[in-house]
N, C-alpha and C positions, 0 to 999 in steps of 0.2 A: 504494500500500500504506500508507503514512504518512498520506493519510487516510482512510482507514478505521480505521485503528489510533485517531486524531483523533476520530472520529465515535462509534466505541465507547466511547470515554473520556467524552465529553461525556455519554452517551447514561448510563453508569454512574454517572457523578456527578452526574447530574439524578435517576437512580432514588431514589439514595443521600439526598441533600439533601431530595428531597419525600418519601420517606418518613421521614424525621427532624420535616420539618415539620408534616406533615399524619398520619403515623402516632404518634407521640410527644408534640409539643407542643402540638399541637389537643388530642388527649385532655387531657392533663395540666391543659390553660388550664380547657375545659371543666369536668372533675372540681375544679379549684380553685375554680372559679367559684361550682360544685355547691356544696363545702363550707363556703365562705366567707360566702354569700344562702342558701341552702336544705338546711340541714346536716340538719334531720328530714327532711326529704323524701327528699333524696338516700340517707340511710341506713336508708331503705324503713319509716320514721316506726313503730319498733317500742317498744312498752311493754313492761313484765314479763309483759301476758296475750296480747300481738295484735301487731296492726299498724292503726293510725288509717285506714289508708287501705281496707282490705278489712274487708267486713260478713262478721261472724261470728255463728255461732250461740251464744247465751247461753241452755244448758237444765241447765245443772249438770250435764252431761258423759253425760246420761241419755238412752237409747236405746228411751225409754216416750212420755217426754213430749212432746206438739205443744210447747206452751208452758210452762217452768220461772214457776211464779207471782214469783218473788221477784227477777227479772232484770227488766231494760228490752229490749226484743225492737227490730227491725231489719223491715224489708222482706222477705217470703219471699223465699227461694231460687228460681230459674226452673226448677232440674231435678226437684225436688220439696219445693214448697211448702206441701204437707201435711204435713212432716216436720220436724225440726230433730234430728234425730239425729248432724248435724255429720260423716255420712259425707264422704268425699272426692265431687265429681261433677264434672258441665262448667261452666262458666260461660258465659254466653249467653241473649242474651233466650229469653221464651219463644213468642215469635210468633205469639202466637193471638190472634185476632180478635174482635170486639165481639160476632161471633154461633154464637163456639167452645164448642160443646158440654163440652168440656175446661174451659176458663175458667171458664165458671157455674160446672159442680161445685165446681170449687176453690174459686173467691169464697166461695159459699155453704157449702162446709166450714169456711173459715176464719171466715168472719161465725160462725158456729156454736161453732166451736172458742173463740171470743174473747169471746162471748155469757156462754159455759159460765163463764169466770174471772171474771166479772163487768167486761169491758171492752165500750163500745161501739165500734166499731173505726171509725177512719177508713177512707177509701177506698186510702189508701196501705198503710193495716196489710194488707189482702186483694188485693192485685193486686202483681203483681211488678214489680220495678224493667227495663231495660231491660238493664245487666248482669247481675243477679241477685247482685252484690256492694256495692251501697252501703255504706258506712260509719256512714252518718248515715243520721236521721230529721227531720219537720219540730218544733218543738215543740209542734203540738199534736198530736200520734202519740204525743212522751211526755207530755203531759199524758192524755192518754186512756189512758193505762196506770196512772194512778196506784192507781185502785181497786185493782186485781188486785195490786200491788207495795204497797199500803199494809197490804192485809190479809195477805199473806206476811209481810211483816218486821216488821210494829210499826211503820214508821216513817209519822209521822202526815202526811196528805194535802198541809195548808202548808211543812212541813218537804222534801217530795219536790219542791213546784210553786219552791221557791226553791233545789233543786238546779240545777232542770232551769232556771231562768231562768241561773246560776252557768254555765251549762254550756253554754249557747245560743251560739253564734258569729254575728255578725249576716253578711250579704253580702256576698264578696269585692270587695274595694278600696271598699267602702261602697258600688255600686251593682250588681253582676254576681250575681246568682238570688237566693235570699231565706235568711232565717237558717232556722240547720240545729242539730243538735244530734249528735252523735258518740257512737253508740250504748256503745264500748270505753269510752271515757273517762266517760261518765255510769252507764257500771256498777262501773265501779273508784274513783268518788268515792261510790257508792252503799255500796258494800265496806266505805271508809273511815268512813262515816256512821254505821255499823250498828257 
């Protein structure tokens, strides 16, 4: 009886101890660690307008518009790319194929859509991203917006192209994908510009 009694104890004071370690102090190291190296990130990298890390729709809040002229625009959305209405949807690629009927359309609305504001669109402007949430763009996506954003605002073509260079983040650790440009943050120094 005495050990079992023996065996029980051990058995609660091992519960006890590795959930103190591994429920409490793991997290805690962790979350420190979080805040100490990566304190925007960890606190889901949020501005006055967004969040840095999720690609939002910039159409001045307008449920008309494909494209707000006077914004820097992002990647279409996978669930519908023809829109920017900023409704809530899924996030998810959109897994259509090089010979998806779906696809062309799209493309070639958006080529059209982009035609219309005086932009020639790159190939990323019209085809969706793989989450349909990018953040960023490359900078020549916002160089090629400048037309349509210069003739909105007034603000003159070299004065946008040394935003966007201002703005450009080059390759993580200097060799890991290529420089990018972060659509929130190049629309809220655009804000400021103006």
């Amino acid at each position: 009886m005495r050990s079992l009694f023996s065996n029980v104890w051990r058995a609660v004071a091992a519960i006890v101890v590795m959930t103190l370690i591994f429920g409490f102090a793991y997290a805690l190291a962790g979350t420190g660690v979080a805040q100490l190296f990566f304190r925007h990130q960890a606190n889901g990298s949020l501005t006055a307008n967004g969040s840095t890390l999720i690609g939002q729709n910039w159409n001045g809040y307008s449920t008309t518009k494909i494209l707000d002229h006077q914004w820097f625009h992002g990647r279409p959305d996978a669930d519908n790319p023809l829109s920017a209405t900023g409704k809530a949807g899924t996030s998810a690629a959109a897994n259509l194929g090089p010979r998806s009927t779906v696809l062309v359309h799209d493309v070639k609305a958006l080529v059209k859509a982009w035609h219309a504001v005086g932009v020639i669109p790159t190939p990323d402007l019209v085809t969706t991203s793989g989450s349909g949430l990018d953040p960023d763009i490359t900078p020549a996506d916002a160089v090629a917006q400048i037309p349509m954003v210069s003739k909105a605002t007034g603000v003159s073509p070299p004065r946008l192209r040394a935003l966007i260079a201002k703005e450009t983040h080059g390759p993580q650790l200097g060799f890991l994908g290529s420089s990018y440009v972060v659509v929130l943050t190049l629309n809220e120094a655009l804000a400021k510009l103006r």
